[in-house]
C-alpha positions in Angstrom: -3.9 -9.4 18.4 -2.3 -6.9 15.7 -2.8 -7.4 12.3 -0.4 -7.4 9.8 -0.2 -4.3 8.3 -0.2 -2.6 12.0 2.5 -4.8 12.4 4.5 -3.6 9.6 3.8 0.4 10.6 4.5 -0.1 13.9 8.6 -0.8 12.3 8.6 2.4 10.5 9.5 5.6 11.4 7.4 9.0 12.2 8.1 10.3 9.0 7.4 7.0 6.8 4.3 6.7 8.8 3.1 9.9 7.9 4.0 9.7 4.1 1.7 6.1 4.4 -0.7 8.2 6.1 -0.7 11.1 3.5 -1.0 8.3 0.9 -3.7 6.3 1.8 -6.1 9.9 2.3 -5.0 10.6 -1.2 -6.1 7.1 -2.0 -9.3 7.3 0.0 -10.3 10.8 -1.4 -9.5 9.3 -5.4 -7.1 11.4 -5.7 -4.3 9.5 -7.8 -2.2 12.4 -9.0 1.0 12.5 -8.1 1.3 8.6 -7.2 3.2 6.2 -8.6 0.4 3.5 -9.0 0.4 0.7 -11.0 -1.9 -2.7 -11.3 -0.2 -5.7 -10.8 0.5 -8.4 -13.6 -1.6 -11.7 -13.5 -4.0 -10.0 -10.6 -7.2 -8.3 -12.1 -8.1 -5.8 -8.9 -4.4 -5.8 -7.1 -2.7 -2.5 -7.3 0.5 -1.1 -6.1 1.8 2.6 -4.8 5.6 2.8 -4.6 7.0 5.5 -2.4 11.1 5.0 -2.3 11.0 1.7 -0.7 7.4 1.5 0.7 5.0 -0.3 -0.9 1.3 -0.4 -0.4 -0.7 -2.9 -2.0 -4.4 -2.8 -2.1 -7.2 -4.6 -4.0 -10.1 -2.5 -5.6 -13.2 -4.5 -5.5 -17.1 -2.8 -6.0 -15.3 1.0 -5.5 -13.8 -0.4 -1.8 -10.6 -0.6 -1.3 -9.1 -3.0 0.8 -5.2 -2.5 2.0 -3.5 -6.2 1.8 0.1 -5.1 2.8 2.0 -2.1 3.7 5.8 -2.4 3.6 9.0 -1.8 2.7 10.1 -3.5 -0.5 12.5 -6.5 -0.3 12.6 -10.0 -2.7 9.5 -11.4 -1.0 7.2 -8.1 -1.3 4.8 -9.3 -4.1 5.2 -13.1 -3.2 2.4 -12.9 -0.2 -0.8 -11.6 -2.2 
């Protein structure tokens, strides 16, 4: 069974993949510099990177972070957290 986020890679392209990739070792290694990051209203440990029309979301929770979609934004994006 794939899960949802391999799901959603799996429609992007080489070079989108590898941006996601170079994002999320950033994200891993704390390195938030150069990201466009911001925490999402009404959620207290939900935060989102925008990359042009990627979006990774990803909830912070005891210094772990835990991806919860990786996508390409359209009108339904934020609606599934």
């Amino acid at each position: 069974m794939v899960d949802k986020i391999t799901k959603s890679l799996n429609k992007f392209s080489d070079s989108e993949r590898a941006m996601v990739k170079k994002i999320l070792v950033a994200l891993n290694s704390g390195n938030f510099s150069g990201l466009d990051l911001k925490k999402l209203k009404s959620h207290e440990n939900i935060f989102r990177i925008r990359k042009g029309k990627i979006r990774i979301i990803y909830r912070l929770q005891s210094g772990q972070i835990y991806l919860l979609a990786v996508e390409k934004r359209n009108d339904n994006t934020y609606n599934s957290i």
